[in-house]
C-alpha positions, -999 to 999 in steps of 0.1 A, spaced: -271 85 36 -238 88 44 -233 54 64 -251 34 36 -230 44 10 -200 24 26 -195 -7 15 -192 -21 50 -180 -58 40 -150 -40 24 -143 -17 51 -141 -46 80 -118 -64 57 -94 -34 46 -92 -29 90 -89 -63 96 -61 -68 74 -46 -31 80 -46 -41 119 -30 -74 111 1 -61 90 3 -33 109 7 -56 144 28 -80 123 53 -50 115 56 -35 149 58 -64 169 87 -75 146 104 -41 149 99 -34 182 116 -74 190 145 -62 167 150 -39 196 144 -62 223 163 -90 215 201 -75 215 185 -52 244 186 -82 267 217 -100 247 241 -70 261 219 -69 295 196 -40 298 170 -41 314 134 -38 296 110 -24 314 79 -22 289 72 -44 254 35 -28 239 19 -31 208 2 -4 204 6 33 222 -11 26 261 -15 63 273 -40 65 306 -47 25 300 -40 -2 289 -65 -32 266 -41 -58 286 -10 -62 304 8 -88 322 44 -88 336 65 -114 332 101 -114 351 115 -76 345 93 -71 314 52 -55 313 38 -69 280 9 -53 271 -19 -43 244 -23 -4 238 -56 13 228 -40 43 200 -30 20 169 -2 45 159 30 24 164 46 4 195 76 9 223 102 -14 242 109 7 274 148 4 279 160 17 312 184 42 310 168 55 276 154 88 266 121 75 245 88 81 239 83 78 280 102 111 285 111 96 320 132 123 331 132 111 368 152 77 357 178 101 338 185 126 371 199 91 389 233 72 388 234 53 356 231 16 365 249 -12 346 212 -29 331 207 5 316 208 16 278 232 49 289 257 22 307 267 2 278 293 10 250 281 32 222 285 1 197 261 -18 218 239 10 222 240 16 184 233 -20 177 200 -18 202 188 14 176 193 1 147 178 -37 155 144 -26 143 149 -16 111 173 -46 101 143 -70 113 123 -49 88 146 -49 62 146 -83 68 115 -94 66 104 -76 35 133 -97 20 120 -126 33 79 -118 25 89 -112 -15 107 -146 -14 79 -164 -2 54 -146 -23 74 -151 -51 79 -189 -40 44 -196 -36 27 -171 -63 58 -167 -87 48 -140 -107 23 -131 -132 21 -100 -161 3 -90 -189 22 -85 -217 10 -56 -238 13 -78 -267 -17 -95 -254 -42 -66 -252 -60 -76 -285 -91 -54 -273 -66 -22 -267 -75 -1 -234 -100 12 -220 -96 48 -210 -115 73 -185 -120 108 -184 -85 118 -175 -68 94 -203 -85 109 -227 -84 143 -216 -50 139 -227 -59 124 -261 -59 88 -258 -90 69 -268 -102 35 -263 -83 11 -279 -53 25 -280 -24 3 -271 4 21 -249 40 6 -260 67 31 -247 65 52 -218 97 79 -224 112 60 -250 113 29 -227 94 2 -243 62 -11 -222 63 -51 -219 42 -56 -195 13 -34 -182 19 -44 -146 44 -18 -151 28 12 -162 18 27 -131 52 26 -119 67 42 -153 36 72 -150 44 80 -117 82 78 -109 88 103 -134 82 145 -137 71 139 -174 52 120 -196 55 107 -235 35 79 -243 41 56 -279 9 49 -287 -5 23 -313 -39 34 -329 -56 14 -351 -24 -2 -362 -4 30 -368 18 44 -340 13 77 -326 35 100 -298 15 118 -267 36 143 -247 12 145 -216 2 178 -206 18 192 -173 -4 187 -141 -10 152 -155 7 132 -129 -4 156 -102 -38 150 -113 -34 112 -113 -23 116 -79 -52 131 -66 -72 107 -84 -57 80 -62 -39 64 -89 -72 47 -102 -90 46 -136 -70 65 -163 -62 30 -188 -72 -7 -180 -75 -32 -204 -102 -36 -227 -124 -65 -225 -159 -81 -233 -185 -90 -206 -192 -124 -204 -203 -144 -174 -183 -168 -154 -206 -177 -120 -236 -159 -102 -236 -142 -64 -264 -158 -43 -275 -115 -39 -284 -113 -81 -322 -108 -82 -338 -115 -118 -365 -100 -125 -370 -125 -158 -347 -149 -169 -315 -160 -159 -280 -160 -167 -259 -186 -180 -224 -191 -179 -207 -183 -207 -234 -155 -219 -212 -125 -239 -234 -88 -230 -244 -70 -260 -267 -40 -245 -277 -31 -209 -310 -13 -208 -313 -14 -243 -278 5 -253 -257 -13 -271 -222 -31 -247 -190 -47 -262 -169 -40 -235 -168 -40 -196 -160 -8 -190 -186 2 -211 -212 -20 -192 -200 -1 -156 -206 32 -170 -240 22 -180 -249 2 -146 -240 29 -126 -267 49 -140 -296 26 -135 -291 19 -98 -320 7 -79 -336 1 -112 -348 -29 -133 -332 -32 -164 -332 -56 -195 -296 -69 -207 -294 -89 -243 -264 -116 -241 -252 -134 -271 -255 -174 -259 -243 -197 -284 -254 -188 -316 -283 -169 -305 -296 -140 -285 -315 -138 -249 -327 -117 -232 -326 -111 -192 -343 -84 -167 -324 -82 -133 -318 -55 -103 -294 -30 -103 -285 -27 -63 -281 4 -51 -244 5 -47 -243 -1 -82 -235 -42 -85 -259 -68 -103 -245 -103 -90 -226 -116 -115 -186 -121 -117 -175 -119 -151 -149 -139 -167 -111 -117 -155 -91 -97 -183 -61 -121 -173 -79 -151 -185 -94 -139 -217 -65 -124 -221 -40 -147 -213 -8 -136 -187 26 -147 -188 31 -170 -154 71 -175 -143 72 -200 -111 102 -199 -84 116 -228 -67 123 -222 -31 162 -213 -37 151 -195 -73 129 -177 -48 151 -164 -22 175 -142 -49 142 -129 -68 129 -120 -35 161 -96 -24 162 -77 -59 123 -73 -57 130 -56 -24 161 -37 -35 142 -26 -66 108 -18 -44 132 3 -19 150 21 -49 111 32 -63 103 43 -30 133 68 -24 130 78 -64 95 90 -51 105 107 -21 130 124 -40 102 136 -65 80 151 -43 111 175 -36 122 180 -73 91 180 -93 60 203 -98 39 175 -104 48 155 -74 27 173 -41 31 163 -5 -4 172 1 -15 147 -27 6 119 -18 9 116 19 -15 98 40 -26 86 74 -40 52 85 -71 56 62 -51 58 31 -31 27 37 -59 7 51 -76 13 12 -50 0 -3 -61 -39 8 -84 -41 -16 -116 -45 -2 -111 -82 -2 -92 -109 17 -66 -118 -4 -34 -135 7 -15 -128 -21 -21 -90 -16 -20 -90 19 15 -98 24 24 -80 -7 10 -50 11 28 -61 41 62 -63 29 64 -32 11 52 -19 44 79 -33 56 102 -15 36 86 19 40 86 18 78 126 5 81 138 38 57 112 58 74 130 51 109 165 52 96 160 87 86 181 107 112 150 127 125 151 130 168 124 104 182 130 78 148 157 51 154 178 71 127 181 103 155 193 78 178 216 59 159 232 94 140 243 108 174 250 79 186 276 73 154 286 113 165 297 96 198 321 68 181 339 92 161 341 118 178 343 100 217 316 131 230 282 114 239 257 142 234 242 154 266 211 131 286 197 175 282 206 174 245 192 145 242 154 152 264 152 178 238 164 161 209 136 139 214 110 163 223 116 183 187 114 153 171 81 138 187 65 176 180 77 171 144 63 136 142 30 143 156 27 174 137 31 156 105 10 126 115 -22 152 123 -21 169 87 -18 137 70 -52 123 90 -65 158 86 -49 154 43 -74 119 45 -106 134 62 -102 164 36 -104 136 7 -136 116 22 -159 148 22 -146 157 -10 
């Protein structure tokens, strides 16, 4: 039962697209080390996507270099001679250092080498937000447009909104656009929310646990926008049992219960799965009626007309030079969100490491479900940005470990130890591995529950 309550077509495209970033990124990285590897002449031994222990998918060497495809979908490697890595290769160290190898050249060099990655990162997120933004530009929903109000879930109005309320401050910041209210929820400790209610305005001081709550709800539901059903084109899978739609129909009750709005119409489909039900539309001036299958995973086969077009979004377009500025503050302010978070989840209550970190299965749900460009390389270049601060943190086994001791070396003129080092490296591999297990273990925990 198990197995056929995944929505299969979803998961091959959140893997396929997850294995596509992710291979994007580290090949990109891992060449950020490679490149100025070879420009001061050391000599690289291995280039792998992919960890390769016992075997390998496919190899090939070409001149000094094995290229090759791992099999453990956790990362990538360069193999620099002369360099205490991932490969331990303790043998190499106990010889004469030769002049191709990483321990030969000047520590500005070497510091260049360990760095290289995360510039290319840093880099390319720059580079992704420009394009997006070129190609895309950018589209929000001003609140002033939410002429239906919100919708709320169980959560939202456990805290005491209702639907059709209309959030317009977070904090005493006013809301513009709702694009930006998960951001404003969740980089924050505390909550007060301006409300407008039936045309009077109202203050909410959210209880605490709220964003810790929201957290573990995987940031979903809580307020949407509030909009009616009404169709816009049929999936080939919609059986009718009687009737047929039309484009253009507006729902007024599903299974006899009275509909005005979509969230109101998935509350009630989700209860009459596998079922036939009868659904009343309003089509021109007057009424029909239609009988069709609920599926079992709770869809009917209709798409219905999207929130941004009934309610109308505010579009801004980039030219190619508007593009490239837009793109570097988007990823300045994307990297500045990210470390405000990290920084929470050590300064707030309501900000958990167990509820926010995640392993492979987390980030492969947040593709959608779909193939979408648009997303996909939005999802890709904050990636991006994630794994260049991730590495530059000076941890032992990151590029940040490498590069602090080696900056230890320029100022002071003492290069650590290759001893040091071999155990430098092993801490910080036992630490890394350590905290990639409880995250996978953090993601199997949420799937059963």
């Amino acid at each position: 039962m198990f197995l056929l309550a995944i929505d299969w077509s979803a998961f091959f495209a959140n893997v396929g697209q997850f294995i596509l970033a992710f291979s994007i990124l580290v090949i990109l990285h891992e060449l950020g080390h490679f490149l100025p590897a070879k420009w001061f002449g050391c000599r690289v031994e291995k280039f792998y996507l992919f960890f390769n222990p016992w075997f390998s998918f496919w190899k090939k060497q070409i001149g000094e270099t094995e290229y090759g495809l791992g099999w453990v979908p956790l990362g990538g490697y360069v193999k620099i001679s002369g360099m205490i890595d991932e490969s331990m290769d303790k043998e190499q160290m106990k010889l004469e250092p030769q002049p191709w190898e990483f321990r030969s050249k000047p520590a500005w060099q070497r510091l260049i080498i360990m760095i290289g990655g995360v510039v290319v990162n840093f880099i390319l997120a720059f580079v992704l937000f420009a394009m997006i933004l070129f190609v895309w530009g950018e589209e929000r929903l001003p609140v002033k447009n939410l002429k239906y109000g919100l919708a709320t879930d169980s959560l939202a109005t456990s805290v005491g909104l209702k639907d059709g309320d209309i959030i317009t401050a977070v904090n005493n910041e006013p809301l513009v656009f709702m694009n930006n209210l998960p951001k404003e929820l969740m980089l924050t400790d505390a909550v007060t929310l301006e409300v407008n209610r039936n045309g009077k305005d109202t203050t909410l001081k959210l209880p605490e646990g709220f964003i810790s709550h929201l957290t573990k709800n995987q940031r979903q539901g809580f307020v949407a926008p509030r909009f009616p059903v009404i169709v816009d084109s049929l999936s080939t899978k919609i059986e009718f049992a009687s009737g047929k739609f039309e484009k253009g129909d507006r729902f007024l009750s599903v299974n006899n219960q009275p509909v005005t709005y979509f969230h109101e119409f998935e509350r009630l489909k989700q209860q009459n799965k596998g079922k036939v039900i009868p659904i009343t539309v309003l089509r021109g001036n007057d009424t029909a009626t239609v009988a069709v299958k609920v599926q079992e995973n709770g869809s009917i086969g209709f798409y219905p007309q999207a929130p941004t077009v009934l309610l109308g979004t505010e579009k801004v377009d980039y030219s190619f030079f508007e593009a490239i500025p837009a793109g570097f503050s988007y990823g300045i302010n994307t990297l500045r969100d990210y470390i405000t978070g990290i920084r929470l989840l050590f300064t707030s209550k309501e900000h958990k490491v167990s509820d926010n970190l995640g392993s492979l299965i987390s980030i492969g749900k947040t593709f959608g479900g779909s193939w979408d460009w648009h997303r996909f390389w939005t999802m890709t270049a904050l990636f991006s940005i994630i794994l260049a601060f991730m590495n530059i943190l000076p941890i032992p086994a990151l590029d940040g470990g490498h590069a602090l001791f080696t900056l230890f070396e320029i100022i002071t003129g003492r290069k650590p130890s290759d001893k040091f080092m071999e155990y430098a490296q092993m801490v910080g591999m036992v630490l890394l591995l350590g905290l990639m297990a409880y995250a996978l273990g953090l993601d199997i925990w949420r799937l059963f529950k």
